[in-house]
N, C-alpha and C positions, 0 to 999 in steps of 0.2 A: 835370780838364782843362777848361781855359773854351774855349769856341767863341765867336768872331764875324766877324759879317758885315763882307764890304769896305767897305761903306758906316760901317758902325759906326769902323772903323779909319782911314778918311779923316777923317770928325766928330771923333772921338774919341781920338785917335792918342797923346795928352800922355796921360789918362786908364791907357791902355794900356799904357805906356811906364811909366808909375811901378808899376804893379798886376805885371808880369812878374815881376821878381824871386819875389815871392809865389807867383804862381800856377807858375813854372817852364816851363811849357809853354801856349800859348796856339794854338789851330788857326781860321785864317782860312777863312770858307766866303762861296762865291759861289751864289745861287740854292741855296744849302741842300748844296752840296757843298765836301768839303775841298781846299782848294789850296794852302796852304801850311800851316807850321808856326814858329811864332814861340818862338826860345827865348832865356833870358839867356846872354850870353857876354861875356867879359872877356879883356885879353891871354893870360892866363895858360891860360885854357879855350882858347882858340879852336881850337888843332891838335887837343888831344883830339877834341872836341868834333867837328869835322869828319871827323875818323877814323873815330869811332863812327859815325856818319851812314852814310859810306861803307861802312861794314862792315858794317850792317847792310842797307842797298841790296842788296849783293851777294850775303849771307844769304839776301834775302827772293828775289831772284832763280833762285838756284839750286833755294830752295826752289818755286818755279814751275814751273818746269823738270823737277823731280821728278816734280811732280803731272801733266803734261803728259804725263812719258814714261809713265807708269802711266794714264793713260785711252786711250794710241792701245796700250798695250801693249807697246811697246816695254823695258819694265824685263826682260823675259822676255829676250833680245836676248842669243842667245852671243857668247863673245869670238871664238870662231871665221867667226860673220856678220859681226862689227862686223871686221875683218880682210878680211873677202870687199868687202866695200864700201866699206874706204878701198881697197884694191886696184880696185875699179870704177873711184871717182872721183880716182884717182891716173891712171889710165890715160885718162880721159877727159880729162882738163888738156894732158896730153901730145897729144895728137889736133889 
């Protein structure tokens, strides 16, 4: 996977643009960080393509999410608590 800089993609953007196809995936960095991702897409791709994107977002989210409940501990969490506390905050809305 190639990396470059924004500056390089403003210069060099024609450069870029034919080199894609090839390389498949290109990651835009600003001061040496990624902020974007440059892929090839055609009609044909495009909805997969943006599917997969999303679905992997969402993936990668959950997969946080996991990790998250398992460092405060939470994964330990009966179904019986988690029951006790939409019951709290069921009751509290109502108030």
């Amino acid at each position: 996977m190639k990396f470059i800089t924004v500056r390089d993609f403003r210069t060099s953007s024609a450069n870029i643009w034919k080199s894609l196809p090839e390389e498949q995936e290109m990651v835009i960095t600003n001061n040496g960080k990624p902020i974007a991702l440059l892929t090839p897409l055609s009609d044909k791709t495009l909805e997969n393509t943006i599917f997969s994107i999303r679905q992997a977002r969402a993936i990668n989210a959950v997969k946080l999410i996991q990790q998250e409940s398992v460092k405060k501990g939470l994964d330990k969490t009966t179904m019986e608590e988690i029951d006790e506390e939409i019951k709290r905050i069921r009751k509290q809305s109502k108030e």
